[in-house]
KEDRENPA-951593 format. One record per residue (C-alpha): x, y, z; residue in three letters. Coordinates in steps of 0.02 Angstrom, whole numbers, m for minus. Layout:
N
<<X, Y, Z>, ALA> ...
END
This chain:
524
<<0, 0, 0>, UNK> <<74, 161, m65>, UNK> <<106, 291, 78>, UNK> <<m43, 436, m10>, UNK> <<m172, 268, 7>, UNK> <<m134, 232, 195>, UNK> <<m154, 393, 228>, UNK> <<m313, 409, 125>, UNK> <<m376, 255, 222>, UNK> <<m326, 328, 389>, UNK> <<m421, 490, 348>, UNK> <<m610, 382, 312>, UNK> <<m557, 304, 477>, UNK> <<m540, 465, 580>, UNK> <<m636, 614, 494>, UNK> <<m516, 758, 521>, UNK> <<m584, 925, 623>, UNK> <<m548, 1103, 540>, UNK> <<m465, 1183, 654>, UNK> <<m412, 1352, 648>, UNK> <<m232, 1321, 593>, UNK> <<m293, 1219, 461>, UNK> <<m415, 1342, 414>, UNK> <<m256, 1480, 397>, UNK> <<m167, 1361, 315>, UNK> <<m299, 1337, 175>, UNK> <<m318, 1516, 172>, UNK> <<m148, 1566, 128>, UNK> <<m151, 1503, m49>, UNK> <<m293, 1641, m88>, UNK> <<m148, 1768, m54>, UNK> <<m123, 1701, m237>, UNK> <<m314, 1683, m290>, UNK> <<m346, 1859, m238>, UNK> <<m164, 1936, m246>, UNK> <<m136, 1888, m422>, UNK> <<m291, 1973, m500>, UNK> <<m242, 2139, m386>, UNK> <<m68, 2129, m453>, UNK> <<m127, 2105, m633>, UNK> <<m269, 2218, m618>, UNK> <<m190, 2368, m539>, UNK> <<m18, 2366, m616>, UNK> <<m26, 2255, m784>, UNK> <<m142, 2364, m895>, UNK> <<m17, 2529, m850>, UNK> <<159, 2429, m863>, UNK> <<108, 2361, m1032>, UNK> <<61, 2519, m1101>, UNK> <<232, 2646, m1022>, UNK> <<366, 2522, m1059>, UNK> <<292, 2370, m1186>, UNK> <<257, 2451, m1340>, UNK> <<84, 2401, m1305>, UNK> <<m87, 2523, m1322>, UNK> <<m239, 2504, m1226>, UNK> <<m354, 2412, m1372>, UNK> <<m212, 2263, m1366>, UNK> <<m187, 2267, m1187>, UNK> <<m368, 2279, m1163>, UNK> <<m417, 2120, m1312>, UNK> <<m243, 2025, m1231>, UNK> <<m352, 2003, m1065>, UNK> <<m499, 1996, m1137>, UNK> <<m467, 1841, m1271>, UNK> <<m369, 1750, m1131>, UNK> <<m500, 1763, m1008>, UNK> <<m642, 1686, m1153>, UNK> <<m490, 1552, m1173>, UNK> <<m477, 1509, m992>, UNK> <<m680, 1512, m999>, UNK> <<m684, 1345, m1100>, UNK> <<m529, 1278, m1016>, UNK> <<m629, 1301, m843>, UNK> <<m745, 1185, m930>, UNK> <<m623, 1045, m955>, UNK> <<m535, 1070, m776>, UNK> <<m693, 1049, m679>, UNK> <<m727, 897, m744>, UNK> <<m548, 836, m746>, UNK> <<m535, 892, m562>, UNK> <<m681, 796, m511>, UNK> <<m622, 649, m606>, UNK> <<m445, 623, m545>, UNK> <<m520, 478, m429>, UNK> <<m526, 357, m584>, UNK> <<m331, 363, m627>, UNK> <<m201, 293, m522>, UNK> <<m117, 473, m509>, UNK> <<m299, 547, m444>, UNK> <<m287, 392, m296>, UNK> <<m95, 410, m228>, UNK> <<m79, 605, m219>, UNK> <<m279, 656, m231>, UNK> <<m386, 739, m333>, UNK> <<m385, 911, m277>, UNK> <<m219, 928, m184>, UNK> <<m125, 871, m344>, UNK> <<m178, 1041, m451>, UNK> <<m102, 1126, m307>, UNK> <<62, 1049, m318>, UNK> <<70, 1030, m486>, UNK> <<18, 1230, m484>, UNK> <<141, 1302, m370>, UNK> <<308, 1293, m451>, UNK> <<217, 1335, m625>, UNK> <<156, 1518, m573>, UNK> <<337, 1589, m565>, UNK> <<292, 1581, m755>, UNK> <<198, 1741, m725>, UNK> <<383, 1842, m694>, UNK> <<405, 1839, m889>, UNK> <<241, 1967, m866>, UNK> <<345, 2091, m790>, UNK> <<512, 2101, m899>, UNK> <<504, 2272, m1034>, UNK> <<582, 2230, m1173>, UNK> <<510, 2060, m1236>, UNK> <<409, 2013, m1391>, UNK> <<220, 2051, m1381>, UNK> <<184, 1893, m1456>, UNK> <<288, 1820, m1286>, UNK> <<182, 1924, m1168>, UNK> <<6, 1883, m1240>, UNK> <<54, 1680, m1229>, UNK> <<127, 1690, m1046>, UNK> <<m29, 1799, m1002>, UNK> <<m132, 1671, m1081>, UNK> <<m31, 1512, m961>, UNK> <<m34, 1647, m822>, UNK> <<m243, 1650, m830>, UNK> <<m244, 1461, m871>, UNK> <<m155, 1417, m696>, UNK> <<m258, 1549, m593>, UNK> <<m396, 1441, m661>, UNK> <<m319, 1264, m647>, UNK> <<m290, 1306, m492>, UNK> <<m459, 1400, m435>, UNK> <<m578, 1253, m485>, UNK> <<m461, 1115, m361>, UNK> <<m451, 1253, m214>, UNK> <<m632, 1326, m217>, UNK> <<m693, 1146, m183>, UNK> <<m594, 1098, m25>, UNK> <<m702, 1177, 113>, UNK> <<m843, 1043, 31>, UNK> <<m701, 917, 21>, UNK> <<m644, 936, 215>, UNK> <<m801, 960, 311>, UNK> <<m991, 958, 301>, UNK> <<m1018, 1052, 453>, UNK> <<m1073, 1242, 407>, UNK> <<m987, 1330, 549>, UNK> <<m850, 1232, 490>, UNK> <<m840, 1291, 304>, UNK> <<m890, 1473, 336>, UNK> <<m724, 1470, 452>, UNK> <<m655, 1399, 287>, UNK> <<m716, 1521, 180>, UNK> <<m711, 1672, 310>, UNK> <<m507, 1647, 341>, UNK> <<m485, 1610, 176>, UNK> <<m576, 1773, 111>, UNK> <<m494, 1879, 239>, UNK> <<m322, 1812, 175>, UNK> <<m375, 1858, 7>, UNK> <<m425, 2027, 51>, UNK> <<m263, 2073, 135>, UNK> <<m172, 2013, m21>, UNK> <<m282, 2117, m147>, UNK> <<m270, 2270, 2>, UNK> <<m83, 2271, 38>, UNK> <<0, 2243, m159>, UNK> <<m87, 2412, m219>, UNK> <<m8, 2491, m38>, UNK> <<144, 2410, m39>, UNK> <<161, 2442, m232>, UNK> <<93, 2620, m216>, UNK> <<259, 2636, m84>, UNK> <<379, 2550, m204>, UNK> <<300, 2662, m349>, UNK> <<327, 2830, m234>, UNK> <<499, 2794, m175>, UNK> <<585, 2723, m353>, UNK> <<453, 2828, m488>, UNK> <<316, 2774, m588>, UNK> <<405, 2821, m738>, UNK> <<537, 2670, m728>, UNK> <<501, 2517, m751>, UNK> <<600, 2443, m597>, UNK> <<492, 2469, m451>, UNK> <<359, 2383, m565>, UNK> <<483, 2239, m583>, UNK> <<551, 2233, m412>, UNK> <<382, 2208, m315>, UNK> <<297, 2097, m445>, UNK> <<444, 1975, m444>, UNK> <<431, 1985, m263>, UNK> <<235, 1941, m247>, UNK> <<253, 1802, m374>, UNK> <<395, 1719, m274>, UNK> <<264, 1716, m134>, UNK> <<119, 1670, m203>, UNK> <<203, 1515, m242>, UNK> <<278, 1478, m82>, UNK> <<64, 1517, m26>, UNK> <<22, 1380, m134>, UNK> <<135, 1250, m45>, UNK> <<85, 1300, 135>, UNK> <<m98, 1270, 55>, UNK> <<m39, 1092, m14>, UNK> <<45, 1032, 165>, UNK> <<m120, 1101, 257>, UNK> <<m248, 1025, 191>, UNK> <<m341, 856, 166>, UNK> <<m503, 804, 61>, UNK> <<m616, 656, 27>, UNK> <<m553, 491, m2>, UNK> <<m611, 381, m155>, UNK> <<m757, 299, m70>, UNK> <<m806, 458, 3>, UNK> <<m816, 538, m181>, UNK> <<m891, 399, m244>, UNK> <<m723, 325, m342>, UNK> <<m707, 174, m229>, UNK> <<m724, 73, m375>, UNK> <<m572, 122, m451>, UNK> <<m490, 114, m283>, UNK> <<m525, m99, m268>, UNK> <<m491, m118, m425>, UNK> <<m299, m59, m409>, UNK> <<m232, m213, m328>, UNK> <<m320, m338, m460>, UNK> <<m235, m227, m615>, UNK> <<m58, m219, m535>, UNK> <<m70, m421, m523>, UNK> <<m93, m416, m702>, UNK> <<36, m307, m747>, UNK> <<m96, m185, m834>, UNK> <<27, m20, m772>, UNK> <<0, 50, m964>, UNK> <<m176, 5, m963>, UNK> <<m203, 183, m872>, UNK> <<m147, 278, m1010>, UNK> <<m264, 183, m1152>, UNK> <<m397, 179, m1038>, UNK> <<m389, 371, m1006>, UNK> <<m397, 400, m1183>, UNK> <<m561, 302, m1201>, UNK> <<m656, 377, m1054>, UNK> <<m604, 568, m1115>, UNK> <<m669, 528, m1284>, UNK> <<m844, 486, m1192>, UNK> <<m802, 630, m1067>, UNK> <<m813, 751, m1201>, UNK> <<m945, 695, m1282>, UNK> <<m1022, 706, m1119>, UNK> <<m964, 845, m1055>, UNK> <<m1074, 970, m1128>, UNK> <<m1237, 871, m1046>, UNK> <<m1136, 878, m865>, UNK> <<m1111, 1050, m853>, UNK> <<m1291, 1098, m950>, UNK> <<m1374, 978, m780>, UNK> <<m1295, 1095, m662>, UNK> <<m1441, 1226, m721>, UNK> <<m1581, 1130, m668>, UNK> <<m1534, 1166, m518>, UNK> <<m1651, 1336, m469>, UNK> <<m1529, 1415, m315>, UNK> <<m1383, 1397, m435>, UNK> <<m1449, 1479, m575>, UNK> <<m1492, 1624, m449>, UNK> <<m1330, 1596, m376>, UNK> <<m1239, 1610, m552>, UNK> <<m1333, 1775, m586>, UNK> <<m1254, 1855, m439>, UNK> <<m1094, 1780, m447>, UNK> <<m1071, 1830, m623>, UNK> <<m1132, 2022, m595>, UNK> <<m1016, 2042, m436>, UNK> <<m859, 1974, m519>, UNK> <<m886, 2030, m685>, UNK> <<m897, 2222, m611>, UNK> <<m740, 2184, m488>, UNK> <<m639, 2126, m648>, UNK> <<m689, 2299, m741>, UNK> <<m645, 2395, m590>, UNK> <<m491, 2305, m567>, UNK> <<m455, 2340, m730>, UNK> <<m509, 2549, m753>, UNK> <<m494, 2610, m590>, UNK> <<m300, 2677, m583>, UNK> <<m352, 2757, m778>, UNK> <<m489, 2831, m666>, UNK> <<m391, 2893, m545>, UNK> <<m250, 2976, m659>, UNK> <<m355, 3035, m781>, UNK> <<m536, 3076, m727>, UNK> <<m486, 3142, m541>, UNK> <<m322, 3203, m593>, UNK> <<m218, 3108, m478>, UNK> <<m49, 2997, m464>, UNK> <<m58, 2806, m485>, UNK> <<26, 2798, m313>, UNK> <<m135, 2906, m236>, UNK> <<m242, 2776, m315>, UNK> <<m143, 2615, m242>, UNK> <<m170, 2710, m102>, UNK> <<m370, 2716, m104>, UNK> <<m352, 2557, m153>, UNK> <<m294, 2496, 9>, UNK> <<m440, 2577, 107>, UNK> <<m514, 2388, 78>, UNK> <<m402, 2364, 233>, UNK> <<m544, 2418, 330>, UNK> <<m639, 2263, 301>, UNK> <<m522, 2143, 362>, UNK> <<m580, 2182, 537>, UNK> <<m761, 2154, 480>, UNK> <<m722, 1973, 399>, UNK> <<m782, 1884, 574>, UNK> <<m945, 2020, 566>, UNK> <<m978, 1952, 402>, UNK> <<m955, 1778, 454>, UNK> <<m1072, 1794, 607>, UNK> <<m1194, 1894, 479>, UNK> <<m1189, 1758, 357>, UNK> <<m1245, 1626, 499>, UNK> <<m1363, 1747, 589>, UNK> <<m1456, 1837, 461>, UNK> <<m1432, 1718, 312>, UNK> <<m1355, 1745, 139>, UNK> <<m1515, 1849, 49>, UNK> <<m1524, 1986, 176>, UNK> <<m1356, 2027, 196>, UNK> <<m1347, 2017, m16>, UNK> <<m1500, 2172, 11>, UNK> <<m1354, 2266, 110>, UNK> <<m1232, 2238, 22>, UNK> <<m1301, 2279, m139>, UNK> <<m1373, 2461, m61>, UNK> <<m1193, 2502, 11>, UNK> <<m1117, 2454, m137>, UNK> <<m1226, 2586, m239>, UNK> <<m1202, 2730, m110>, UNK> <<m1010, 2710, m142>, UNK> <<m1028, 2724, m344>, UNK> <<m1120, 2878, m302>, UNK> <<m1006, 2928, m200>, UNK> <<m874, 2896, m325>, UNK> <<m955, 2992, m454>, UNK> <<m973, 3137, m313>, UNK> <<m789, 3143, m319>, UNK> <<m758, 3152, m504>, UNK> <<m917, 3295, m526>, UNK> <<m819, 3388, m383>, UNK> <<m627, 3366, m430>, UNK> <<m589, 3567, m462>, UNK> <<m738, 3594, m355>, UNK> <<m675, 3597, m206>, UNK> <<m495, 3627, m118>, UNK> <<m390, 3481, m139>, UNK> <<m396, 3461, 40>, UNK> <<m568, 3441, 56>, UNK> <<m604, 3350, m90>, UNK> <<m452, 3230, m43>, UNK> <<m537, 3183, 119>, UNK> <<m700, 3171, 38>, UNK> <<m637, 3033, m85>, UNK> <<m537, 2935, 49>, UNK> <<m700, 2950, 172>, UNK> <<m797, 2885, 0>, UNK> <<m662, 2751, m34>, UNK> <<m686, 2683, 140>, UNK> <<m855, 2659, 147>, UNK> <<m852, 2586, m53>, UNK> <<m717, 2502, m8>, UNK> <<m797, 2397, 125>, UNK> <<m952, 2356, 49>, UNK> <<m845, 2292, m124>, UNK> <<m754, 2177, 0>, UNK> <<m899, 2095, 39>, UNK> <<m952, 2096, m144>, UNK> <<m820, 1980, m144>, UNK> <<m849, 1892, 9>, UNK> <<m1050, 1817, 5>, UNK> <<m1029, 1739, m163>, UNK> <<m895, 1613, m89>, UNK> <<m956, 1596, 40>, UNK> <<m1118, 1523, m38>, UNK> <<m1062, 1451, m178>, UNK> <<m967, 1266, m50>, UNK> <<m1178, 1230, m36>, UNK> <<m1247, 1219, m208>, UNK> <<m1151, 1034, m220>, UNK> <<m1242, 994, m73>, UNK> <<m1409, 1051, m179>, UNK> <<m1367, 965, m339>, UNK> <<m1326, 798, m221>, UNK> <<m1501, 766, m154>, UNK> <<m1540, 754, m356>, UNK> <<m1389, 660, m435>, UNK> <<m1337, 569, m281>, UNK> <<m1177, 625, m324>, UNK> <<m1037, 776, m232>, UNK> <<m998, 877, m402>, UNK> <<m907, 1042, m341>, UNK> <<m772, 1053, m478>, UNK> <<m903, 1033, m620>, UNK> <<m1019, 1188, m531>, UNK> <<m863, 1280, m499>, UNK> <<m812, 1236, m703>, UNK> <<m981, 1294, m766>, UNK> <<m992, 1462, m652>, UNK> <<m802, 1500, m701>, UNK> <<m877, 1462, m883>, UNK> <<m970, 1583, m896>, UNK> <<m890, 1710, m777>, UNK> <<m729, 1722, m905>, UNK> <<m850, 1739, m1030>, UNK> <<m921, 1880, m991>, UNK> <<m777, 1966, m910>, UNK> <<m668, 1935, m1061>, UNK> <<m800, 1994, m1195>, UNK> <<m845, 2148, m1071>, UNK> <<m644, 2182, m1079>, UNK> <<m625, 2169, m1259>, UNK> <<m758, 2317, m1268>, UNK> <<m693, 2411, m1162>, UNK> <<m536, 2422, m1239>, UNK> <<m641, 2466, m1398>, UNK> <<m745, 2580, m1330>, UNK> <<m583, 2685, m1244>, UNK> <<m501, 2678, m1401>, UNK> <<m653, 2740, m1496>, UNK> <<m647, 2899, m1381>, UNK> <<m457, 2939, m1416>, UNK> <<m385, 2862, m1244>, UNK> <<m205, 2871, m1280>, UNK> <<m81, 2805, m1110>, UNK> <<63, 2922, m1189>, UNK> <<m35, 3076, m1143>, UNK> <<m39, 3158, m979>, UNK> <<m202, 3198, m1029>, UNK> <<m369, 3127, m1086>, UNK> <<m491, 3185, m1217>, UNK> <<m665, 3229, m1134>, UNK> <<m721, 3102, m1220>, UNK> <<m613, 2976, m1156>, UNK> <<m631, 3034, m974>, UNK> <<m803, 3024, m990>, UNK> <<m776, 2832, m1071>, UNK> <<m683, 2773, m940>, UNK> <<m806, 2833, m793>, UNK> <<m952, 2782, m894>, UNK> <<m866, 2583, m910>, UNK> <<m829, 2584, m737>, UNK> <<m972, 2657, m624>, UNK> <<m1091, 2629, m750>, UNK> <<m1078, 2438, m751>, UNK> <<m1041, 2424, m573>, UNK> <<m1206, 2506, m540>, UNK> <<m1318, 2421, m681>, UNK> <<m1222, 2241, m599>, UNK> <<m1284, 2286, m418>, UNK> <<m1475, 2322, m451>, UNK> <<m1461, 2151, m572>, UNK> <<m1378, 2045, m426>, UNK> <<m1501, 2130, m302>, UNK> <<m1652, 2086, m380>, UNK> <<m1577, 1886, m410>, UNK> <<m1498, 1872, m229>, UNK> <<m1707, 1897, m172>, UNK> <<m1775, 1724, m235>, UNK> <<m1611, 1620, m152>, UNK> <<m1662, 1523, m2>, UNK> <<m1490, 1435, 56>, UNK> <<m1463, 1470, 240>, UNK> <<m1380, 1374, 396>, UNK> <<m1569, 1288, 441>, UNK> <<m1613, 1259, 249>, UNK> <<m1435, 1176, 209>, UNK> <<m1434, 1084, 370>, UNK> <<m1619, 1011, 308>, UNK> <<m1541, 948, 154>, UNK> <<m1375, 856, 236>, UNK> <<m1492, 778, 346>, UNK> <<m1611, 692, 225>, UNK> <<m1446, 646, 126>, UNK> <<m1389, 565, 264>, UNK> <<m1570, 475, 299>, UNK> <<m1580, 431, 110>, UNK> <<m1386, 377, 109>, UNK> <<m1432, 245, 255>, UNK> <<m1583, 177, 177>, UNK> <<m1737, 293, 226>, UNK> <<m1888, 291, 101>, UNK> <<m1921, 429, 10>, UNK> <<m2117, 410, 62>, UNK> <<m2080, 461, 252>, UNK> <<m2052, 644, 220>, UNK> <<m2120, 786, 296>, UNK> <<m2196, 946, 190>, UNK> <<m2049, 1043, 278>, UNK> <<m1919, 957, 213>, UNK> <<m2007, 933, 37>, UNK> <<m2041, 1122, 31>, UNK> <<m1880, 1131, 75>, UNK> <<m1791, 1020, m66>, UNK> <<m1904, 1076, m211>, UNK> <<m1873, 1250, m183>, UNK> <<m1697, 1242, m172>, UNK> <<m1676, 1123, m330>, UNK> <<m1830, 1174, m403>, UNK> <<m1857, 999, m439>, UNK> <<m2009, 883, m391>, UNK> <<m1971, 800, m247>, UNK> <<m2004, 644, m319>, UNK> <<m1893, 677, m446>, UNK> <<m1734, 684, m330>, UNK> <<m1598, 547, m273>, UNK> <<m1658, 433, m410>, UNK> <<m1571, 271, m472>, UNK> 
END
């Protein structure tokens, strides 16, 4: 028995408790989940265009084709993430732990990003392997919290440490880069080079604290015990190529598949609603991500390192992560969507304040108006980011009370799906709608009606995404009591109970969430 099996069979003997040093430990590899799009968000865009030879349509259609490529990759990787259980490779090292080792070493890729001088031909294919990991390795860690517990408190810990971990990454590179920027000079390209070497080296090192920390579902847990029995009987016949030839068969029926697997995960009703408001959020945060420094310089008049700056006021959440933990538990996902949603719109207003008022008012005044407006938009984006995933560990729980199956990669694949999609079309005309209007990076200033582009794409959208997601996040009904209903009637239907003893509660309860006939569920 290979040392990864006894300890897979050691783990279905003794279920493992999250504690909180596992739970840190599984956070730290979003420093690189949300620290790489803050890196590439804030700083990318602007390097490209000073020192790469590179305008804004090409920067703007480089991240926007890679993120519609990494959409139909996300498609492949959710199933192949959720499928590593059949192959011998899936069984000794696991299914989700594996992308993370396999991930870690390859993001140092991502340092080619930040070296002036190259072909543009070698930064648009190591940003398109740079998006590819963050995905790879996005659809294996998104699922763990599902993979090492079942208990709620348990996975909003999970998801709470990991979010707040994420959220100091994305708050401290624009503040630590806005200090590197102010010291060195945003007019050389060193500083730029410096930090982002410096961030990369550590998001990989986050990866492999991630890797050592954590632990997930063993075959016959997942439902892969088969493949599990039947190791023993194909090493006695010497069948150690068979793996290969019979990998090549069951992709060829995967992807034939494939399209049906990920087109079942929409007939479940609270992820469809769930996919609306995940796609609004992140969609907008990708846009801001992208604008918000051309914002700064160019429609408030300001300094790149001012805008790193306001970019740290996110800080202020991180204090409020175990508020929006308890708030998640106590008042339920839907409410605290309402809130967030309002605040959210408040600080676009007050954004838009600022920009009607630059030249208004002293620079004094109108400086502490914008940092009092960042704070409060600031916290409200944070948990923008937050509710999402923290909701999204139940909807395999959902799905599994119809399928009889735990399918977290392939909901994670399909949301990703059609999350790149969007985000990468939505970048493409952006770039084509600030090129349309003049934008040109080499000036030191904007055409009106390139100013007016840029605000437009980036409060406009946010806004128009909140009032979408608000009206969606209404209908959902996942809570602490309604996702404790459904584990609980998987467990009675796992151990033999009859589908004919159920009580309207728990019916009402099912059909809404899955928006399925009751009778229809946890069929053979």
């Amino acid at each position: 028995m290979t040392i990864g099996r006894h300890r897979i069979m050691r783990q279905s003997q003794q279920p493992r408790k999250v504690t909180f040093a596992s739970a840190v430990g599984y956070g730290m590899a979003d420093l690189y989940g949300g620290g790489q799009g803050a890196l590439v968000a804030t700083y990318l865009a602007l390097f490209w265009n000073r020192f790469c030879g590179m305008d804004i349509g090409l920067t703007q259609s480089v991240i926007g084709m890679s993120a519609i490529l990494s959409a139909f990759a996300a498609l492949g990787f959710g199933v192949l993430c959720d499928n590593l259980y059949r192959f011998r490779v899936g069984r000794r090292f696991g299914r989700r732990r594996l992308v993370l080792a396999v991930v870690a070493p390859l993001v140092l890729v991502g340092l080619l990003l930040w070296i002036p001088g190259l072909p543009v031909p070698l930064y648009c294919l190591v940003y398109v392997m740079w998006v590819m990991l963050a995905q790879l390795f996005g659809t294996a860690y998104s699922t763990l919290p599902g993979e090492m517990t079942t208990d709620f408190s348990e996975r909003t810990m999970l998801s709470t440490v990991r979010l707040f971990l994420s959220t100091a990454s994305g708050t401290l590179i624009p503040l630590l880069g806005g200090i590197v920027l102010a010291a060195v000079g945003e007019n050389h390209p060193g500083g730029y080079m410096g930090f982002a070497f410096a961030v990369t080296i550590l998001f990989s090192a986050a990866i492999m604290i991630c890797w050592r920390s954590t632990w997930e579902m063993t075959p016959q847990q997942a439902g892969f015990g088969a493949y599990a029995q039947a190791d023993g009987v194909d090493r006695a016949r010497g069948r150690h190529h068979g793996d290969v030839r019979g990998m090549a068969r069951i992709w060829l029926r995967r992807a034939v598949a494939m399209a049906r697997e990920y087109a079942s995960t929409l007939r479940i009703a609270e992820f469809r609603r769930h996919m609306v408001v995940y796609v609004m959020v992140m969609v907008s945060m990708d846009m801001f991500g992208q604008l918000f420094l051309f914002f700064a310089i160019y429609d408030w008049g300001t300094t790149a390192a001012f805008a790193s700056m306001l970019l740290t006021c996110a800080v202020i959440s991180l204090p409020l992560m175990p508020v929006f933990g308890w708030a998640v538990i106590a008042i339920g996902p839907r409410r605290l969507y309402g809130i967030n949603f309002a605040g959210c719109l408040i600080g676009v207003a007050w954004m838009f304040a600022s920009w009607m008022l630059s030249g208004v008012l002293t620079r004094g005044m109108w400086t502490v108006f914008t940092i009092v407006g960042a704070v409060w938009f600031f916290s409200f984006k944070s948990l923008c980011g937050y509710l999402p995933w923290q909701v999204f560990p139940y909807m395999a729980d959902v799905d599994q009370i119809v399928t009889k199956r735990y399918r977290s990669a392939t909901f994670l694949g399909a949301q990703t799906f059609v999350r790149q999609l969007c985000s990468g079309l939505l970048s493409i005309g952006a770039g084509m709608v600030l090129a349309a209007t003049g934008f040109d990076s080499q000036l030191d200033t904007q055409p009106p009606a390139a100013r007016i582009g840029i605000g437009a794409m980036l409060l406009g959208w946010f806004a128009f995404a909140m009032v979408v997601g608000w009206f969606a996040s209404q209908r959902m009904g996942l809570s602490k009591e309604t996702d404790g209903i459904l584990l609980n009637e998987i467990s009675r239907l796992q151990h033999g109970g009859s589908k004919t003893e159920i009580s309207p509660e728990i019916r009402n309860t099912v059909e809404r969430l899955t928006g399925i006939s009751y009778n229809d569920c946890w069929r053979d």
